[in-house]
PDB file of N, CA, C and O in Angstrom:
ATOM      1  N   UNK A   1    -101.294 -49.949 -73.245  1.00  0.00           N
ATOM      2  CA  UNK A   1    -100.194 -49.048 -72.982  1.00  0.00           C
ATOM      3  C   UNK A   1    -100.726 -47.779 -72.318  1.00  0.00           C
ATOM      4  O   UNK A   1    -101.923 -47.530 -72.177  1.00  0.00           O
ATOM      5  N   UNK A   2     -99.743 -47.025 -71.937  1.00  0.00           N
ATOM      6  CA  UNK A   2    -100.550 -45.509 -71.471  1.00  0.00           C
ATOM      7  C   UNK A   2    -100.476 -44.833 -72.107  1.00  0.00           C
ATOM      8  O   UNK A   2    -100.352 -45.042 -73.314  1.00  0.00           O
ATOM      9  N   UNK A   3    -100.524 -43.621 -71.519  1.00  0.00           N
ATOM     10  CA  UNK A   3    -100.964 -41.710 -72.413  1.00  0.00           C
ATOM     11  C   UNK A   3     -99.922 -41.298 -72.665  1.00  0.00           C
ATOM     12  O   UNK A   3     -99.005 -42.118 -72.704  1.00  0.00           O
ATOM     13  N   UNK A   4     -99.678 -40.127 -72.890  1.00  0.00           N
ATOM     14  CA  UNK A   4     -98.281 -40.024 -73.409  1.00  0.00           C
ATOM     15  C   UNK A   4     -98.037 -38.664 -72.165  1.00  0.00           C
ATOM     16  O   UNK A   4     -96.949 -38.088 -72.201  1.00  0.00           O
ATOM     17  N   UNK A   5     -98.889 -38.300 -71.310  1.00  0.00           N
ATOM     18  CA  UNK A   5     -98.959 -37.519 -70.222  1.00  0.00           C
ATOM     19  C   UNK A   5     -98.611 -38.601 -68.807  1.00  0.00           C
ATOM     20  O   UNK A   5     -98.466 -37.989 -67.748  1.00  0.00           O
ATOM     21  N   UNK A   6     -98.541 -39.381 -68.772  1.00  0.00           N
ATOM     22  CA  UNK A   6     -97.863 -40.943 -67.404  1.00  0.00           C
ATOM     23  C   UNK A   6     -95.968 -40.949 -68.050  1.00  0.00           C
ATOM     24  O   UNK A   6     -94.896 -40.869 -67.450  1.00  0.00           O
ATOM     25  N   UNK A   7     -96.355 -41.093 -69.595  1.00  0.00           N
ATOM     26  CA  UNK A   7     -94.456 -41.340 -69.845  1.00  0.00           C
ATOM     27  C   UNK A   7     -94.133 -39.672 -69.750  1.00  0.00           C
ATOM     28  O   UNK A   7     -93.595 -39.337 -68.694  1.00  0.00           O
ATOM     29  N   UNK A   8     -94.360 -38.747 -70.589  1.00  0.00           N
ATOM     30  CA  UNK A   8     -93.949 -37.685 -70.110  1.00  0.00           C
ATOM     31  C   UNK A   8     -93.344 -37.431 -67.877  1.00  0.00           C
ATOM     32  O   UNK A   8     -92.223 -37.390 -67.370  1.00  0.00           O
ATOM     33  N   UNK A   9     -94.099 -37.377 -67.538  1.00  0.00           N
ATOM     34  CA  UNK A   9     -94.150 -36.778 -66.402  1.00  0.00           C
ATOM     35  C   UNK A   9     -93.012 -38.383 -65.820  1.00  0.00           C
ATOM     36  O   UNK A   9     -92.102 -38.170 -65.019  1.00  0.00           O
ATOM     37  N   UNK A  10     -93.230 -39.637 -66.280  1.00  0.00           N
ATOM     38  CA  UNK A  10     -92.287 -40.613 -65.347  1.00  0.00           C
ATOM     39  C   UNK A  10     -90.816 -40.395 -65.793  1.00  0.00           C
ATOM     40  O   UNK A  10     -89.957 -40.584 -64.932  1.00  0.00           O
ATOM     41  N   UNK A  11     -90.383 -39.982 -67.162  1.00  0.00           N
ATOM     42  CA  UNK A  11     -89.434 -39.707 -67.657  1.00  0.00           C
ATOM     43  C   UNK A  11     -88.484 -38.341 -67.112  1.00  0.00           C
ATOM     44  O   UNK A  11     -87.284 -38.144 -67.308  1.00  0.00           O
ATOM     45  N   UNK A  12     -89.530 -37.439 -66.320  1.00  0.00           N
ATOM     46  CA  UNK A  12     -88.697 -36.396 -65.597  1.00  0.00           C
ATOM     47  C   UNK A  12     -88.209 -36.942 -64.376  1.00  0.00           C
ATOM     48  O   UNK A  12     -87.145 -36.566 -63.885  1.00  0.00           O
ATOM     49  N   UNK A  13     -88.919 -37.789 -63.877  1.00  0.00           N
ATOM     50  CA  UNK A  13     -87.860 -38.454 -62.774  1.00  0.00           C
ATOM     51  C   UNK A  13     -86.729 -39.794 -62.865  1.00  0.00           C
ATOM     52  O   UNK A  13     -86.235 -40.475 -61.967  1.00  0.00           O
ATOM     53  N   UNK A  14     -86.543 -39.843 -64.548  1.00  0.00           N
ATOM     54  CA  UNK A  14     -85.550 -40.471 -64.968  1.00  0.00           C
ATOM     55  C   UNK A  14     -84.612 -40.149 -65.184  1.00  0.00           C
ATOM     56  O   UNK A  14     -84.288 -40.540 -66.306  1.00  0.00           O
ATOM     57  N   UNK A  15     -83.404 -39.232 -64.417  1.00  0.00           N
ATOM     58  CA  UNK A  15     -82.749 -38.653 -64.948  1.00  0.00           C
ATOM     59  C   UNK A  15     -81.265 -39.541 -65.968  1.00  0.00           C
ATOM     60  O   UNK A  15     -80.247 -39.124 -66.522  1.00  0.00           O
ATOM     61  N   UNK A  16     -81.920 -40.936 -65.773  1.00  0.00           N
ATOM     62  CA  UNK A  16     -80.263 -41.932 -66.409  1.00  0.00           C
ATOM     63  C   UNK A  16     -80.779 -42.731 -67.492  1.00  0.00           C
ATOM     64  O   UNK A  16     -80.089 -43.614 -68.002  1.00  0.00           O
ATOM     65  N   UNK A  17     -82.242 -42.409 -67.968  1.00  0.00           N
ATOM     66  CA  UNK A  17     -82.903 -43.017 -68.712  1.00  0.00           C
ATOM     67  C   UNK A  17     -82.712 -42.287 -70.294  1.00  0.00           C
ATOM     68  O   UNK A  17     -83.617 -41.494 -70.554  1.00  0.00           O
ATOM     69  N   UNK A  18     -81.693 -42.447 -71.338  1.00  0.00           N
ATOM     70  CA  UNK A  18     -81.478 -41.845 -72.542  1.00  0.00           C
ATOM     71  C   UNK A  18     -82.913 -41.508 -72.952  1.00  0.00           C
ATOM     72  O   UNK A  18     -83.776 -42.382 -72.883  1.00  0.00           O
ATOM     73  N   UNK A  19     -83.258 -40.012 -73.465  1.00  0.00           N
ATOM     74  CA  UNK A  19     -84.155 -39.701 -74.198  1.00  0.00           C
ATOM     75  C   UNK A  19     -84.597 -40.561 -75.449  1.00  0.00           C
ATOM     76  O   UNK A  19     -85.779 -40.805 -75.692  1.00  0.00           O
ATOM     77  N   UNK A  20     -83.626 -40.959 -76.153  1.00  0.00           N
ATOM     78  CA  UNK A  20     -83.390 -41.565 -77.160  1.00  0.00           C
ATOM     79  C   UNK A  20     -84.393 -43.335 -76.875  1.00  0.00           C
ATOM     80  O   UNK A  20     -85.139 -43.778 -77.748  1.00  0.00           O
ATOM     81  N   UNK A  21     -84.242 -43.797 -76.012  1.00  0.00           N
ATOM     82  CA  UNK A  21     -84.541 -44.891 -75.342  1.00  0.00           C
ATOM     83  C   UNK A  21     -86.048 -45.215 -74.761  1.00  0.00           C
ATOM     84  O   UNK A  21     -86.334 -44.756 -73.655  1.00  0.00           O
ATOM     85  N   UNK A  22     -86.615 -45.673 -75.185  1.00  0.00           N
ATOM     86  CA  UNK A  22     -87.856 -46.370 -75.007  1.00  0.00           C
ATOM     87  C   UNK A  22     -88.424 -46.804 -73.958  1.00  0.00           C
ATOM     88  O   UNK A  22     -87.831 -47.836 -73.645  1.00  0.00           O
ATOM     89  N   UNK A  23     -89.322 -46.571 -73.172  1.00  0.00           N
ATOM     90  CA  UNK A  23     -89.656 -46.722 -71.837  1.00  0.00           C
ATOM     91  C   UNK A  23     -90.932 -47.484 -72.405  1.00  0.00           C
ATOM     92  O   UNK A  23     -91.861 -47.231 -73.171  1.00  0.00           O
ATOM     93  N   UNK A  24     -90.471 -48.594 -71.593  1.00  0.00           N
ATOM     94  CA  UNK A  24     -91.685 -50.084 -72.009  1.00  0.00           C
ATOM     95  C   UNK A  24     -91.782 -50.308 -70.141  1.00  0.00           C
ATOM     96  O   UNK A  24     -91.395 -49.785 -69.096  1.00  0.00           O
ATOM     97  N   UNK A  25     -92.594 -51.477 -70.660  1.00  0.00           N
ATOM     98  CA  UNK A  25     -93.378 -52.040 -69.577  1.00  0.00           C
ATOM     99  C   UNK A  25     -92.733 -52.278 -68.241  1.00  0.00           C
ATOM    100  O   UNK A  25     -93.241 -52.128 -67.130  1.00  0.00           O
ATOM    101  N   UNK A  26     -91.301 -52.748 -68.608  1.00  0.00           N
ATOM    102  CA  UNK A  26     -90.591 -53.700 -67.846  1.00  0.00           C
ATOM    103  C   UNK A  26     -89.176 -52.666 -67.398  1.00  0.00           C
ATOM    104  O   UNK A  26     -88.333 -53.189 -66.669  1.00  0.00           O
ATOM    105  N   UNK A  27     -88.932 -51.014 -67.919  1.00  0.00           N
ATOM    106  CA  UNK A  27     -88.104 -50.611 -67.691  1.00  0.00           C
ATOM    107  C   UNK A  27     -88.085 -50.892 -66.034  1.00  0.00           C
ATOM    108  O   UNK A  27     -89.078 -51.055 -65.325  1.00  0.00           O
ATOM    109  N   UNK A  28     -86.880 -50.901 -65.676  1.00  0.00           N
ATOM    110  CA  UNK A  28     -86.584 -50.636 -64.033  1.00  0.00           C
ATOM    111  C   UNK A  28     -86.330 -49.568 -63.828  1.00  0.00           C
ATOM    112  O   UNK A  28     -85.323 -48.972 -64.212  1.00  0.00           O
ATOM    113  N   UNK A  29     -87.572 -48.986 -62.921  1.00  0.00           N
ATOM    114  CA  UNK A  29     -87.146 -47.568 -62.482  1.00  0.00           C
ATOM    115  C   UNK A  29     -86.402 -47.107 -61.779  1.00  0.00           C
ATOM    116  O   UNK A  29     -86.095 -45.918 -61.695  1.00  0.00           O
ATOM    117  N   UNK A  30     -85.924 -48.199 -61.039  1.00  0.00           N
ATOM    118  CA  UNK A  30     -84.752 -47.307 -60.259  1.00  0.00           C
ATOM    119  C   UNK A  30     -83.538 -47.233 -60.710  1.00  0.00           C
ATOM    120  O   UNK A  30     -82.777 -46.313 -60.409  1.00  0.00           O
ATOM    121  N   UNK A  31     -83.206 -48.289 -61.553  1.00  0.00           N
ATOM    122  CA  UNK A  31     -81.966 -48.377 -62.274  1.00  0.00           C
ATOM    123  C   UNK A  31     -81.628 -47.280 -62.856  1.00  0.00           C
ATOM    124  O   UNK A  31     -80.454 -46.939 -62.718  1.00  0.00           O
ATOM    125  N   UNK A  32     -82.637 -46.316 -63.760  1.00  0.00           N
ATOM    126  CA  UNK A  32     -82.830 -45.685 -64.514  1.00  0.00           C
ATOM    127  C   UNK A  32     -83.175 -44.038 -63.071  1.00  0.00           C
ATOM    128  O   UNK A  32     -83.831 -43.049 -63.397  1.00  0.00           O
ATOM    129  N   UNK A  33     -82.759 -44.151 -62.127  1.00  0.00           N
ATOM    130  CA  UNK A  33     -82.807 -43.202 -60.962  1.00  0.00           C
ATOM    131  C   UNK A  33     -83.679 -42.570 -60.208  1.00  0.00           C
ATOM    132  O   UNK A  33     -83.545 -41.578 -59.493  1.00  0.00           O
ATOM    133  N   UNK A  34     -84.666 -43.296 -60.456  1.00  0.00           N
ATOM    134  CA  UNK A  34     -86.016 -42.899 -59.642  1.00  0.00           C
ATOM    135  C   UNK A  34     -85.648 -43.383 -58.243  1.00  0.00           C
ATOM    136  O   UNK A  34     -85.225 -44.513 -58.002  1.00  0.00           O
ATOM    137  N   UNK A  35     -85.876 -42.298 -57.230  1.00  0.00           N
ATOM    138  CA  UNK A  35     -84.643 -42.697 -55.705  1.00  0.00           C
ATOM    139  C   UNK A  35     -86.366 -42.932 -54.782  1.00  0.00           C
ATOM    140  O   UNK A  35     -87.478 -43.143 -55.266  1.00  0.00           O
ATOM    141  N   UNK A  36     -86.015 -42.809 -53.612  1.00  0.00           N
ATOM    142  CA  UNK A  36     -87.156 -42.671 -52.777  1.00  0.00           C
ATOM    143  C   UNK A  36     -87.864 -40.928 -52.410  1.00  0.00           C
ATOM    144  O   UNK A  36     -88.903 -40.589 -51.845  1.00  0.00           O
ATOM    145  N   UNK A  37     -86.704 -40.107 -53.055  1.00  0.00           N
ATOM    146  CA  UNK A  37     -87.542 -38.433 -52.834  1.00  0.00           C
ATOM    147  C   UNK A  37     -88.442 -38.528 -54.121  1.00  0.00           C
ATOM    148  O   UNK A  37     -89.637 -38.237 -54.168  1.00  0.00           O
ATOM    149  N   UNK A  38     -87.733 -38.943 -55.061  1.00  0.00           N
ATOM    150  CA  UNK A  38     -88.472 -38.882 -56.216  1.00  0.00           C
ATOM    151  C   UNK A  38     -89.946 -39.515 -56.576  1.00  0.00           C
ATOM    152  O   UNK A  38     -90.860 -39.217 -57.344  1.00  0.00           O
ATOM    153  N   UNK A  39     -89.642 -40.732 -55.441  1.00  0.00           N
ATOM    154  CA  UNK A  39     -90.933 -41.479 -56.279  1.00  0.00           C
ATOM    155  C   UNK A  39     -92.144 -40.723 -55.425  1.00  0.00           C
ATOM    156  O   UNK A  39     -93.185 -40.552 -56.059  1.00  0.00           O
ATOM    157  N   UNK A  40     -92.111 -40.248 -54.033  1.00  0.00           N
ATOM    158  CA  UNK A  40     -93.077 -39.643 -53.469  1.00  0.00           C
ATOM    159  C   UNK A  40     -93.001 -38.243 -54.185  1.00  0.00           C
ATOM    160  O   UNK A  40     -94.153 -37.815 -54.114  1.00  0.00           O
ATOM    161  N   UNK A  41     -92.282 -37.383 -54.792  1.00  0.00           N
ATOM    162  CA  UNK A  41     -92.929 -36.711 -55.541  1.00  0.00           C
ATOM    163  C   UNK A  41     -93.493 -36.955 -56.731  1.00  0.00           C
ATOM    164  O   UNK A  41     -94.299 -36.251 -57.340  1.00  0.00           O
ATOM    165  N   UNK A  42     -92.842 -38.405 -57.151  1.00  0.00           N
ATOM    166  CA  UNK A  42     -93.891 -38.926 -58.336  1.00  0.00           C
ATOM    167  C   UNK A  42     -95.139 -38.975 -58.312  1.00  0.00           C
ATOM    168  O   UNK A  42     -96.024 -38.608 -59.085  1.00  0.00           O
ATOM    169  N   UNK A  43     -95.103 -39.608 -57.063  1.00  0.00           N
ATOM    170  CA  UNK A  43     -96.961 -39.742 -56.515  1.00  0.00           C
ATOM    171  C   UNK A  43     -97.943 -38.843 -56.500  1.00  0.00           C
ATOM    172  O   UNK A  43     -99.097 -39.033 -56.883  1.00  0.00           O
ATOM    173  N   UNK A  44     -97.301 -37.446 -55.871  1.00  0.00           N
ATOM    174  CA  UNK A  44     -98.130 -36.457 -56.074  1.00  0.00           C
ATOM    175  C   UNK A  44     -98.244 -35.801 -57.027  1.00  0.00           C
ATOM    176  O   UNK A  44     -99.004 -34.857 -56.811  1.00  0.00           O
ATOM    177  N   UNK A  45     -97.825 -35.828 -58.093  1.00  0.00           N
ATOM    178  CA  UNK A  45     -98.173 -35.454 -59.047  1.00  0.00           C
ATOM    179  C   UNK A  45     -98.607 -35.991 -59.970  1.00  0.00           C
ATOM    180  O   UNK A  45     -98.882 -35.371 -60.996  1.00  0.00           O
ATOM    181  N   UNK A  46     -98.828 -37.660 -59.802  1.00  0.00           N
ATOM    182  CA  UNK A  46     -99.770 -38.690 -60.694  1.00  0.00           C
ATOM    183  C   UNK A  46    -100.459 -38.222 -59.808  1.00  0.00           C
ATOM    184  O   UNK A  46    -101.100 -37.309 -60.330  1.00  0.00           O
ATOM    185  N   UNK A  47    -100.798 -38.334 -58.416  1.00  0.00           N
ATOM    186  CA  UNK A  47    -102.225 -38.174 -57.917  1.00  0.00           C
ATOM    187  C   UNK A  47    -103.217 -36.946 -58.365  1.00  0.00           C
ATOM    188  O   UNK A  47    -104.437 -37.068 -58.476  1.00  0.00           O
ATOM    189  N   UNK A  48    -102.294 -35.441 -58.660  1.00  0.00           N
ATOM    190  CA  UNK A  48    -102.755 -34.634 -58.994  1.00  0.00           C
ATOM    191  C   UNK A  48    -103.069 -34.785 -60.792  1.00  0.00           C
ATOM    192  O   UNK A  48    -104.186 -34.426 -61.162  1.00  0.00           O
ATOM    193  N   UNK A  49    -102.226 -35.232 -61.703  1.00  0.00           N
ATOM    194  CA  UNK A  49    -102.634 -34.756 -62.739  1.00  0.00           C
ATOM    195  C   UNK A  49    -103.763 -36.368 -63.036  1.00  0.00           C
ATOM    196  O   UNK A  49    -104.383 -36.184 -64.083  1.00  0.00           O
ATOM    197  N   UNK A  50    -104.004 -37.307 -62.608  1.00  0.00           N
ATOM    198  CA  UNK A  50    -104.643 -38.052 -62.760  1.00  0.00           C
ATOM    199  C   UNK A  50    -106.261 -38.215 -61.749  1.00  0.00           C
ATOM    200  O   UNK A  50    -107.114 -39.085 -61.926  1.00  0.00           O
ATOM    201  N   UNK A  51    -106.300 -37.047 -60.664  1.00  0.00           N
ATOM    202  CA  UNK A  51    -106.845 -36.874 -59.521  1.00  0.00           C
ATOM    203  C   UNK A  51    -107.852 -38.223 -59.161  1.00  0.00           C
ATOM    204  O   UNK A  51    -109.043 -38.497 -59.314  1.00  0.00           O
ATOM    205  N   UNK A  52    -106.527 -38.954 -58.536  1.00  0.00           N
ATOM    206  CA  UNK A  52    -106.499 -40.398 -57.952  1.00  0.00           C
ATOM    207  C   UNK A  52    -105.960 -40.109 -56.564  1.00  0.00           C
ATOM    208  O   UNK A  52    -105.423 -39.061 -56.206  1.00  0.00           O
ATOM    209  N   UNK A  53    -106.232 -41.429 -55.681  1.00  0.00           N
ATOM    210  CA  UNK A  53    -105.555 -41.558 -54.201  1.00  0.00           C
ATOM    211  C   UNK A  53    -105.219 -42.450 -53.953  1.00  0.00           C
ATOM    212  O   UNK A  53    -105.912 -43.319 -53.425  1.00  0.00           O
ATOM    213  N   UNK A  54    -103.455 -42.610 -54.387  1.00  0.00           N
ATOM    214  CA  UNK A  54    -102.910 -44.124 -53.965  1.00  0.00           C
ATOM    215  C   UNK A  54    -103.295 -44.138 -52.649  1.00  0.00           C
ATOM    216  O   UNK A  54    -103.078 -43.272 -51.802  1.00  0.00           O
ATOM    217  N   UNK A  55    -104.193 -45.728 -52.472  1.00  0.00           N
ATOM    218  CA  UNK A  55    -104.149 -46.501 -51.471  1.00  0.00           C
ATOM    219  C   UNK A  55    -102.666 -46.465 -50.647  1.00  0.00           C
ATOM    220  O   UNK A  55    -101.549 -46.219 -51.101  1.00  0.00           O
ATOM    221  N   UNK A  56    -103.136 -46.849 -49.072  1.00  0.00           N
ATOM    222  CA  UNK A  56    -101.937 -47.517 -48.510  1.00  0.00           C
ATOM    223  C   UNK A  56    -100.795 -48.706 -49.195  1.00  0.00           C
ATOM    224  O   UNK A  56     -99.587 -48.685 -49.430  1.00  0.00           O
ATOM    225  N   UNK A  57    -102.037 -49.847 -49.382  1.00  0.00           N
ATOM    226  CA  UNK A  57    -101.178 -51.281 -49.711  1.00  0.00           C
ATOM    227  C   UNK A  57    -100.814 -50.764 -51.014  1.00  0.00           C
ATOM    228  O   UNK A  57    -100.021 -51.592 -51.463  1.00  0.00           O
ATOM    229  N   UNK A  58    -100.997 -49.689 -51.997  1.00  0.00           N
ATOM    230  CA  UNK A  58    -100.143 -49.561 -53.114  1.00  0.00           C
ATOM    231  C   UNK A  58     -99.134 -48.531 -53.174  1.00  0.00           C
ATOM    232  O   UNK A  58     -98.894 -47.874 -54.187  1.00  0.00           O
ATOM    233  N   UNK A  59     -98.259 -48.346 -51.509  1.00  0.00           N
ATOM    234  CA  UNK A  59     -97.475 -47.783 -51.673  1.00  0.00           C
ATOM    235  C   UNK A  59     -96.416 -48.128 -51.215  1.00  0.00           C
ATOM    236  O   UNK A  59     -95.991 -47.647 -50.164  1.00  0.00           O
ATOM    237  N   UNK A  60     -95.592 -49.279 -52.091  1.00  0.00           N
ATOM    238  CA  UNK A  60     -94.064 -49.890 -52.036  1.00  0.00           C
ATOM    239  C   UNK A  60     -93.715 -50.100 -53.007  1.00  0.00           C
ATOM    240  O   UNK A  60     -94.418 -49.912 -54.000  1.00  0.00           O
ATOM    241  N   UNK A  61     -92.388 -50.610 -53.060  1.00  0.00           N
ATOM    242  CA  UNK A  61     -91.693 -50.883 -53.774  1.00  0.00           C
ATOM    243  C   UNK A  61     -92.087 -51.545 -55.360  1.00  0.00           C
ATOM    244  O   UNK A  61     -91.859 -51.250 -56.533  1.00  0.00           O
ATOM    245  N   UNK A  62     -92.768 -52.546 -54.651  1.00  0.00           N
ATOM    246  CA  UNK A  62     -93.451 -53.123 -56.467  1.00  0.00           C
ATOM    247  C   UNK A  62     -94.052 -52.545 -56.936  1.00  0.00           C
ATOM    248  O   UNK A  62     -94.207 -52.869 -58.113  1.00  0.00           O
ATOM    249  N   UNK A  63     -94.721 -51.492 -56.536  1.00  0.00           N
ATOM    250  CA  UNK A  63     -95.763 -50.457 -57.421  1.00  0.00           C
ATOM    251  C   UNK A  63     -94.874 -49.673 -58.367  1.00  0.00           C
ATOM    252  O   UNK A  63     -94.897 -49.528 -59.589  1.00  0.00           O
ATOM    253  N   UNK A  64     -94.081 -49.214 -57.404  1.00  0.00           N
ATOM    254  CA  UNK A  64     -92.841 -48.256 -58.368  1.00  0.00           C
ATOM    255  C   UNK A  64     -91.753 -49.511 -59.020  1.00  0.00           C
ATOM    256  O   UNK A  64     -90.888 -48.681 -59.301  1.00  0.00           O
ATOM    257  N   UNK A  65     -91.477 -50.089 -59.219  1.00  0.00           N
ATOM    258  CA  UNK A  65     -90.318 -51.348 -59.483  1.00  0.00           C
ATOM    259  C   UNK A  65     -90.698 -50.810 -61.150  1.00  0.00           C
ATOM    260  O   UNK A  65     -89.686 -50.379 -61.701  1.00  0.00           O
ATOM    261  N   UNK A  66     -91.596 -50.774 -61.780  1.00  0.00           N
ATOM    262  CA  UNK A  66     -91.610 -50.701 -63.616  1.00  0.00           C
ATOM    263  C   UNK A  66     -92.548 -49.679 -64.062  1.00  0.00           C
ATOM    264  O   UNK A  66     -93.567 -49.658 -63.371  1.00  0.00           O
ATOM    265  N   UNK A  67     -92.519 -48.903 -64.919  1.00  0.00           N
ATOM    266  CA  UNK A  67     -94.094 -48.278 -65.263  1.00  0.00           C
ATOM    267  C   UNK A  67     -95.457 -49.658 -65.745  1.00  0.00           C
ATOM    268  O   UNK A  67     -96.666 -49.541 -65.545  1.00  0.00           O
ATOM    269  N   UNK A  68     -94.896 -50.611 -66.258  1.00  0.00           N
ATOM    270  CA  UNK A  68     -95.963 -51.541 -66.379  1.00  0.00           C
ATOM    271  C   UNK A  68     -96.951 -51.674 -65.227  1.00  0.00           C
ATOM    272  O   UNK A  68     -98.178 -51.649 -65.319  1.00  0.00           O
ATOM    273  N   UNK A  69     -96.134 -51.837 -64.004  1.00  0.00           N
ATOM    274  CA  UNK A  69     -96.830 -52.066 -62.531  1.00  0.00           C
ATOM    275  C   UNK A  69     -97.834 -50.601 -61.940  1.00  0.00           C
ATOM    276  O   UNK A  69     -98.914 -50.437 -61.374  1.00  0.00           O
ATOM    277  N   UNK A  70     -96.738 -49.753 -62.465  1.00  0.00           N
ATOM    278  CA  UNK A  70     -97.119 -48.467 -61.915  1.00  0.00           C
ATOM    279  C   UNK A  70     -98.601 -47.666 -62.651  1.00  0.00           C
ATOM    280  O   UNK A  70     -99.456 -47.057 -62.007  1.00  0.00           O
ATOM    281  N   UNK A  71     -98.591 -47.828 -63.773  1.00  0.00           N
ATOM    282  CA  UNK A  71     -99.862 -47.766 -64.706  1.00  0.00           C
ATOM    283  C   UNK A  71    -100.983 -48.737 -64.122  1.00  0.00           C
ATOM    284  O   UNK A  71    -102.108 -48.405 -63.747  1.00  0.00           O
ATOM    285  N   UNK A  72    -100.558 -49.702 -64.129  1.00  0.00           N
ATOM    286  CA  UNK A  72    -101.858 -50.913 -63.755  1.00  0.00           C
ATOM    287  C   UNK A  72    -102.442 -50.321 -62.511  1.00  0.00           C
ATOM    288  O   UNK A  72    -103.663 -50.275 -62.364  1.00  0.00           O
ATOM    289  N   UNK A  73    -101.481 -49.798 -61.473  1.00  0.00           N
ATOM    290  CA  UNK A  73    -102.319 -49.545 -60.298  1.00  0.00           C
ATOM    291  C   UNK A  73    -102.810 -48.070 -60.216  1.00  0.00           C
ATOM    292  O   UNK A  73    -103.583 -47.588 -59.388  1.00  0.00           O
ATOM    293  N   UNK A  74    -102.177 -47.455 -61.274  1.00  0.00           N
ATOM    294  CA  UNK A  74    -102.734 -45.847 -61.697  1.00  0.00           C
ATOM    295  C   UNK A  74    -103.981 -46.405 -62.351  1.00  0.00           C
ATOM    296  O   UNK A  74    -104.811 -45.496 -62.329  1.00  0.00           O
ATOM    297  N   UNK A  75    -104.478 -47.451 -62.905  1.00  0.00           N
ATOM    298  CA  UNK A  75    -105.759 -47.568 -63.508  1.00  0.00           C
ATOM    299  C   UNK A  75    -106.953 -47.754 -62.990  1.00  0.00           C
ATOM    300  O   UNK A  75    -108.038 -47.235 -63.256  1.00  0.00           O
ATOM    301  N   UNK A  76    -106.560 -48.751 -62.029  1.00  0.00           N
ATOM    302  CA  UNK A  76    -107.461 -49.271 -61.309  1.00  0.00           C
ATOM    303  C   UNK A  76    -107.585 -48.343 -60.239  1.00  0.00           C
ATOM    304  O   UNK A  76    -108.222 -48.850 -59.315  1.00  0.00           O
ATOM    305  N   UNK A  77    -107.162 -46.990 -59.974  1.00  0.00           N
ATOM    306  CA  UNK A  77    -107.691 -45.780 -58.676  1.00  0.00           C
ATOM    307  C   UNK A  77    -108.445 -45.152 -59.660  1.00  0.00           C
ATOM    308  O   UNK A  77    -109.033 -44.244 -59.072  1.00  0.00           O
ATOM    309  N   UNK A  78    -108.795 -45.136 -61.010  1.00  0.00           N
ATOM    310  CA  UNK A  78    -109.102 -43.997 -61.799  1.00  0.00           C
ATOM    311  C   UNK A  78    -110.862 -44.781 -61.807  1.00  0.00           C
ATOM    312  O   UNK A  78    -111.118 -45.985 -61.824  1.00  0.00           O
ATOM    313  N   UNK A  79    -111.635 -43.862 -61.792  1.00  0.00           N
ATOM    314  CA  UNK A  79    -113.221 -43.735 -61.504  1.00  0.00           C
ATOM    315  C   UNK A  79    -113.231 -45.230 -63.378  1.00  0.00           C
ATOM    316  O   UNK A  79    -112.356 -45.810 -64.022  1.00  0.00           O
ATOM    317  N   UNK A  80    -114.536 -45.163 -63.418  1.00  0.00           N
ATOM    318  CA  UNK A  80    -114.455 -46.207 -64.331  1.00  0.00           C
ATOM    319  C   UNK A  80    -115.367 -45.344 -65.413  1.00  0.00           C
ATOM    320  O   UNK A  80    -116.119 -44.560 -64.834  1.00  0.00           O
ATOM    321  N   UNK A  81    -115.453 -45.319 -66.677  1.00  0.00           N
ATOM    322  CA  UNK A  81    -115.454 -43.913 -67.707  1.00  0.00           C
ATOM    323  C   UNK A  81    -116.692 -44.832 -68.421  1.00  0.00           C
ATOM    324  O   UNK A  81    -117.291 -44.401 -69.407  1.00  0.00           O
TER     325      UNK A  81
END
């Protein structure tokens, strides 16, 4: 699962996503209102608070489609610890 600093920060660009409500693997982010302004400011600010550089080929639609997807490829830019 992730940090609680990836759901924090994906949940501000949820604005239809109940607080109350559980953000798992498989939520759909756009359903839940993550638009196309949003998700490029999503980016920069995973890129900044995670100081990563989405690749080209990881910047469409399936990357953003769930946080499950979106974590996996936030992991694999992150240096190896």
């Amino acid at each position: 699962m992730w940090d609680s600093t990836f759901d924090e920060t994906l949940r501000t660009f949820l604005p239809f996503l109940p607080a109350e409500e559980a953000l798992t693997a498989e939520t759909p982010l756009r359903e839940y209102g993550l638009d196309s302004l949003a998700t490029v400011e999503l980016l920069a600010l995973l890129e900044q608070n995670y100081n990563v550089r989405f690749e080209d080929d990881a910047l469409n639609l399936e990357t953003f489609e769930n946080p499950g997807r979106l974590w996996a490829t936030l992991t694999e830019l992150q240096p190896a610890s």
